[in-house]
N, C-alpha and C positions, 0 to 999 in steps of 0.2 A: 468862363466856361469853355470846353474842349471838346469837340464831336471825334472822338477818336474811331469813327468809320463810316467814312461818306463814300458813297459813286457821284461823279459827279459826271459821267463819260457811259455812254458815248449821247444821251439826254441831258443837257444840264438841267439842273433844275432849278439856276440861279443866271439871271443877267451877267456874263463873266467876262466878256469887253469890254472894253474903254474906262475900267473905274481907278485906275492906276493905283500904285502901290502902297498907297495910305487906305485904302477901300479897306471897312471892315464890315462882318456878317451881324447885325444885331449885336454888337460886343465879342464876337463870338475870342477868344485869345489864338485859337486854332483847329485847324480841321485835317484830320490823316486824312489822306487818299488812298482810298484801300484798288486793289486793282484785281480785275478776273482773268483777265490774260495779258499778255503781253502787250496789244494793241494799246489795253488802257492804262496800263506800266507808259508806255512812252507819249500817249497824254498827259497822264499825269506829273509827266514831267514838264512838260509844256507849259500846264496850270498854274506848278507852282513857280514859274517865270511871270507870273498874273499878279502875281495875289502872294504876298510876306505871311500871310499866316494859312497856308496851303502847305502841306509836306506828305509829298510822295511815299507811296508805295509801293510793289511791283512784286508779284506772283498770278500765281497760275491756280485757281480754281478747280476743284476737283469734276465740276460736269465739263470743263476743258481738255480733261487727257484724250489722249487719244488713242481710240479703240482699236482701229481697223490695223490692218500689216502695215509698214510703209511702203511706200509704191517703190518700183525700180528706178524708176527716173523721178525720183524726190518726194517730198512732202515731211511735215512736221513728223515725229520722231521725240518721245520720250527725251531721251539725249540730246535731240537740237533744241528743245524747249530749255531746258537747263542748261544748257552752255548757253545759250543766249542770256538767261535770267542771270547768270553769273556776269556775264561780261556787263551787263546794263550796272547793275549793284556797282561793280568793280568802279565804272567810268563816272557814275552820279553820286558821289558822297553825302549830298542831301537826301538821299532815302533811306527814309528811318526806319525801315521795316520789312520784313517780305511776307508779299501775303496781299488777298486770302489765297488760304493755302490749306490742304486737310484732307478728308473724305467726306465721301456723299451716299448712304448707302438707302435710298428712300425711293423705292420704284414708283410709287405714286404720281411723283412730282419729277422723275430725271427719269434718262435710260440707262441708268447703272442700277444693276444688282449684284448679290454677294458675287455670283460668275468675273464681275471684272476687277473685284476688288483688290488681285496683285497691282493690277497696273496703275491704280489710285496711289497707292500704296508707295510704289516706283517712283512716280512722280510727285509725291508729298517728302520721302522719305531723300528724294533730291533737291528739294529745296531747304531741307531743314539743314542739308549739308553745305549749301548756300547759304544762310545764317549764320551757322558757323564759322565758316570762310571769313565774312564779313563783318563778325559781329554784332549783329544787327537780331530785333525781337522778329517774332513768329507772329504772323494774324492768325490765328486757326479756324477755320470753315470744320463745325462738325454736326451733318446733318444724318441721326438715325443710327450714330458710329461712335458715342461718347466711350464706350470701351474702349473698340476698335482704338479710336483715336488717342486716349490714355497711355492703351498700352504701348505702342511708337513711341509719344514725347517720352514715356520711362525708360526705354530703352537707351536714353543719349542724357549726357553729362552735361552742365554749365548753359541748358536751352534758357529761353527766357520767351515772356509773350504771352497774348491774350488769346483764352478761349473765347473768339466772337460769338453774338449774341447768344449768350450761355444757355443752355435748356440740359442740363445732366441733373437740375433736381437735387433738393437736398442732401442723395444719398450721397453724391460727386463733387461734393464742395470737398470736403478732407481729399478724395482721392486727387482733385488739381492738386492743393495743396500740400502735398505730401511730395508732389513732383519735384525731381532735380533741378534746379535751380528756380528761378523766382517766376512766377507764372499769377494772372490777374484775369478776373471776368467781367467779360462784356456783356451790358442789359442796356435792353434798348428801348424804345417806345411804347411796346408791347407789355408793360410795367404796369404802366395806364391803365390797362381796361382789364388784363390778366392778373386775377389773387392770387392764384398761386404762387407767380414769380414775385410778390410781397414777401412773402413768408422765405423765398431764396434768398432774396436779396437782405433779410433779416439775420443770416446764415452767413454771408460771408463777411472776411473781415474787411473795419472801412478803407486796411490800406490796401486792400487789393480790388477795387471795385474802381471799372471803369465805364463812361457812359459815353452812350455813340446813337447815329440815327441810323444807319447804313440805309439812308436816302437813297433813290427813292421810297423805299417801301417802310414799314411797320411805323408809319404815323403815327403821333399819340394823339390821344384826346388831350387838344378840343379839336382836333384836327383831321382826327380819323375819316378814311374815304378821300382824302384830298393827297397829293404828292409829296411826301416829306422832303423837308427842306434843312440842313444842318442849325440855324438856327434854332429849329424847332427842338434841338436836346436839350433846351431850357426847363420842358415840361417834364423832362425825366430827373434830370434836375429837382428842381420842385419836388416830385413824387420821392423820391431820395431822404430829401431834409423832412419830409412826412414819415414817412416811415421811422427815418433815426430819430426825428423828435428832437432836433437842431433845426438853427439857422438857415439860412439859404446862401449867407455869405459863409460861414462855417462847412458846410457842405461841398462848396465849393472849392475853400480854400486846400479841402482834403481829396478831393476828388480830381482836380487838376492836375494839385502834386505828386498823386499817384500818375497821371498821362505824362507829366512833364519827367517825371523819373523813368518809365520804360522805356518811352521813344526820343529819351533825351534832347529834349526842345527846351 
């Protein structure tokens, strides 16, 4: 099993000292480290100096950009965040990914509304050009912006990479799919206790489905209300081989080889 999107930073939510480099998670074969800024881009490089089956990630999160002018005398800058995220990729050949990375357009829950959505934009639309560069898959953050976000990745040739914890609904499974190059969806624990996302996950095809906890949050039952933990993709796991009305080892076997093909581990 593969939790293709954990936080592990800046709370672990795992004993991560002293277990030396044969330590495994409940079997787990691997865990992406998905990163929201930079700070935890160069954790998570740290991490996976821990732990053999730890692989880095490193982008920049859409409630991360940054709103305000830059000051005269310094501060982050659209442009300094991406030449930074460039140069990090560039020096650590172990990151298999960038990201998360996307938009956010959900006033509810963040300070971004449609008003600032050029400079999401700016700064997603600069990281996907850092993929590029690199070679390397896209984590996509698309929260309240499945269009919005759609319509970006269509505009660029040979992308590749997971729409995280997928919510576009069955109408949006063809429209990933139909995207330029090879693109895969992320469901998470939230599988568990939401029908809905049943009948999604019925929808798409088994070789583009991939399963992650993005721990802390969206625990699955039995576990719900408690701190997710990457081992805990077991249960989504599980719900998976229920659904398809397969194995658990069968499920597996296809579900891996989908994580182990994108982020080539």
């Amino acid at each position: 099993m593969i939790d293709t999107h954990a936080h592990l930073n800046p709370s672990p939510t795992l004993p991560l000292t002293g277990q030396g480099e044969n330590f495994r998670i409940a079997g787990l074969k691997a865990v992406i480290l998905s990163a929201g800024n930079l700070k935890d881009a160069k954790e998570n490089l740290v991490l996976a100096k821990t732990n053999s089956i730890f692989y880095p990630a490193a982008g920049i999160h859409p409630q991360e950009t940054p709103l305000d002018p830059p000051l005269k005398n310094g501060g982050n800058t659209i442009d300094m965040l991406i030449n930074e995220l460039d140069k990090m990729v560039e020096e650590n050949d172990n990151i298999v990914a960038v990201g998360e990375c996307g938009l956010e357009l959900n006033p509810s829950k963040s300070p971004f509304d449609r008003g600032d959505f050029k400079k999401q934009e700016i700064l997603f639309r600069g990281q996907i050009a850092v993929a590029i560069k690199h070679k390397k898959p896209l984590i996509v953050h698309s929260r309240k912006a499945s269009d919005e976000t759609l319509a970006i990745l269509g505009s660029y040739n040979n992308l590749r990479g997971v729409i995280h914890c997928y919510t576009g609904g069955k109408k949006r499974i063809q429209k990933v799919l139909d995207l330029p190059g090879e693109w895969y969806f992320g469901i998470d624990g939230n599988l568990t206790y939401e029908d809905g996302l049943v009948e999604v996950v019925n929808n798409i095809p088994k070789d583009r489905l991939l399963l992650e906890t993005d721990c802390p949050a969206l625990t699955p039952i039995p576990h719900r209300g408690e701190t997710n933990r990457p081992e805990y993709v077991k249960f989504v796991y599980e719900k998976v081989a229920e659904i398809w009305g397969v194995s658990l080892k069968e499920t597996e076997k296809i579900i891996d080889g989908n994580a182990m093909k994108l982020f080539k581990i």
